[in-house]
C-alpha positions, 0 to 999 in steps of 0.5 A: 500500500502506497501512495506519494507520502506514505508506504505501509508493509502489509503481511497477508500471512496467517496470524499466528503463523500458520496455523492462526487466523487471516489477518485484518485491517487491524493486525495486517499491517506491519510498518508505515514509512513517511517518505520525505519529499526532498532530495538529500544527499547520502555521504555513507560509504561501505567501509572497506574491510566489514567486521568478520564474525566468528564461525559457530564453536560448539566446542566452547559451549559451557552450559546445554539447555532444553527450552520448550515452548507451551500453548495453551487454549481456551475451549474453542482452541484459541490461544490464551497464553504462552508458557516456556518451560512451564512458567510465565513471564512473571515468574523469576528468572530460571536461565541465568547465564555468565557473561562471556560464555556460550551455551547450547540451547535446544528450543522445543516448539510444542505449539502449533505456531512459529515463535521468534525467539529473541534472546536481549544481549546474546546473539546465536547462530542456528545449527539445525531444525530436527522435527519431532517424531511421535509428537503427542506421545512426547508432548505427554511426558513433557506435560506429566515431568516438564523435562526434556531430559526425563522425556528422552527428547532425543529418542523423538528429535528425529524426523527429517531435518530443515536446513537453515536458509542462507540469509538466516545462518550469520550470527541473529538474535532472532529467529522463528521457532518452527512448531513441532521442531527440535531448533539447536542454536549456540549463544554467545553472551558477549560481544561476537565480533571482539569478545569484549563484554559488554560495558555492564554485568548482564549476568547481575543486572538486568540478565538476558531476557529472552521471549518470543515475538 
């Protein structure tokens, strides 16, 4: 949608994706631009050495986590809320990394919708998406114990695996969870490009907040 002063980026995606609802006026629309009427002119060049980023070292991974995404529905299977690994947003923190250490973490998407998983002061890089085999046996257990482990996730993480397109592989701090998908992600909870931490102690104050979109 556009005209000579406005551009607006519309999504005609199911909303939640994709097993939600057609969109509407209200939730169709994304982002509007205003678009200045004047030329003016850009000065920026492309620097010519750009920053390299290290590869993904799961070697240097100091702790393994299990996230698993709960949805839970009201009676006519509408979404109400989300969960991850059982407890809401309110609760206290459960995953409290180190400042300047990595981790591997495997983000189990037991909904029906894609969430995208944003991590605040940490960047990851994808390694894989492993789809879940047996999925409501698995999706039992894990609503009888909450733990991935006890559930043998591995014994369910085996069905066919999704290659990680090539725009989405550098280092993000975000990126979609596909439902009924096993996603392993390496994070860096440090500067990637220099290591350096950064100015503060995320670890005490306020920690890596992370949820989804």
């Amino acid at each position: 949608m556009c005209t000579s002063n406005t551009a607006i980026l519309a999504n005609s995606a199911n909303y939640p994706y994709p097993s939600g609802d057609p969109v509407n006026e209200e939730n169709g629309k994304v982002m509007k631009f205003i678009i200045k009427q004047k030329r003016e002119l850009d000065t920026w060049r492309v620097p010519k050495k750009l920053i390299k980023y290290p590869p993904a070292d799961l070697s240097t991974a100091a702790h393994t986590r299990y996230i698993a995404m709960y949805e839970y529905t009201s009676d006519i299977d509408e979404p109400t809320h989300l969960y991850i690994n059982g407890k809401s947003y309110e609760v206290p923190a459960t995953e409290t990394p180190k400042v300047g250490t990595s981790e591997v973490w495997y983000v189990i998407n037991l909904t029906e919708d894609n969430h995208p998983l944003h991590i605040h002061f940490g960047l990851f890089k994808v390694v894989d998406q492993t789809a879940l085999v047996d999925e409501e046996e698995f999706k039992g257990c894990m609503s009888k114990y909450n733990d991935a482990r006890k559930c043998h996730v591995e014994k369910y993480a085996r069905g066919k695996k999704v290659e990680v397109p090539a725009h989405e592989k550098g280092w993000k701090n975000v990126y979609k969870m596909t439902p009924g998908f096993v996603t392993k992600i390496l994070v860096r909870f440090a500067l990637i490009h220099s290591n350096d931490s950064y100015p503060f102690d995320a670890t005490a104050e306020p920690g890596y907040v992370y949820h989804c979109h």
